[in-house]
N, C-alpha and C positions, 0 to 999 in steps of 0.2 A: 612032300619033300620039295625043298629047296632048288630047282636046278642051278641056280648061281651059287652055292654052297659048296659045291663041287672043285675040289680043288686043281681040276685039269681044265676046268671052266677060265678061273681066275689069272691071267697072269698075273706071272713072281713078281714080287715088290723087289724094284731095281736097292742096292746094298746103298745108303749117303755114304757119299765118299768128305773126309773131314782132312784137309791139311797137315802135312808134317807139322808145321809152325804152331798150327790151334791144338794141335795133342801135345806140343812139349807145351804152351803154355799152360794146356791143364796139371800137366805132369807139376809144374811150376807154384800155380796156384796151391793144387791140394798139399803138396812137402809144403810151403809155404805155411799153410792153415797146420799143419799138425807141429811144425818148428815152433808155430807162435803157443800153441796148444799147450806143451809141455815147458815154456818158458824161455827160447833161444826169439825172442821180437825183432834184435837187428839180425841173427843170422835168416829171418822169416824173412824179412827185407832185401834181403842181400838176395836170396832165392831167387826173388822175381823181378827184381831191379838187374840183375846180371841171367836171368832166363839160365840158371843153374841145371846141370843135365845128373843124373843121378852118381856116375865117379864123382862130379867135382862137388857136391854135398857128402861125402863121403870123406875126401881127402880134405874140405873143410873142417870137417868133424873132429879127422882124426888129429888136426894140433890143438884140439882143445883140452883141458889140464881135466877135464869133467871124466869121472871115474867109470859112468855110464854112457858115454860118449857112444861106445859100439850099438848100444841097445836104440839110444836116441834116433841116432842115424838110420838102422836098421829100420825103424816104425816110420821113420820121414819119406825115407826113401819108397817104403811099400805104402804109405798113403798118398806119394804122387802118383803111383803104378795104380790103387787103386781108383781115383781121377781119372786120367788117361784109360783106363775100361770103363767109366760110367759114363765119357763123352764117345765111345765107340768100342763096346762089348765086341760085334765083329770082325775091326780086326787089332784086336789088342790080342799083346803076345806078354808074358809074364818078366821075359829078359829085356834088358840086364839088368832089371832091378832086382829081380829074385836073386841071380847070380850074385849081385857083393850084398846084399842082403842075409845069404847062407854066410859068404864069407865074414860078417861079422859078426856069427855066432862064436861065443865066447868058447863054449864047452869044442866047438870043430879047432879050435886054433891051439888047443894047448896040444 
């Protein structure tokens, strides 16, 4: 047996600590990559050239004349939030994306 195997042997691996700044611009990137994804190119642009936070892609969304607007939005919003957990699973929190993300489910609003 292993004596350094031992997990009281080992010290904890200290947590990376990652920037407010570098998690919204991941947040940023990934909405970005899923906006251009399903067909919105300048609002992909617009994302990351104005470091858009998850309300104000949302309140962008919502004066768009697109009939699927709520859905769009909804999956933008949750693959920046998915982003921002792949650059820091530790301390990524689900809100407030999941929050207007619920709220623009079609079938909660009627």
């Amino acid at each position: 047996m292993n004596p350094l195997a031992s997990s009281s042997i080992l010290p904890s691996v200290p947590r990376r600590l990652i920037a407010i700044s570098t998690l919204s611009h991941f947040f940023c990137v990934g909405a970005s990559l899923a906006a251009r994804s399903i067909g919105y190119a300048r609002a992909a642009d617009l994302i990351v050239a104005d470091g858009l936070t998850a309300e104000r892609i949302v309140r962008l969304f919502s004066s768009s004349a697109s009939k699927s607007w709520r859905e769009d939005a909804a999956m933008i919003v949750l693959c920046g939030s998915i982003s921002r957990y792949r650059a820091a699973p530790q301390s990524w929190s689900p809100e407030p994306e999941a929050t207007f993300a619920r709220g623009l489910d079609r079938r909660r609003l009627r």
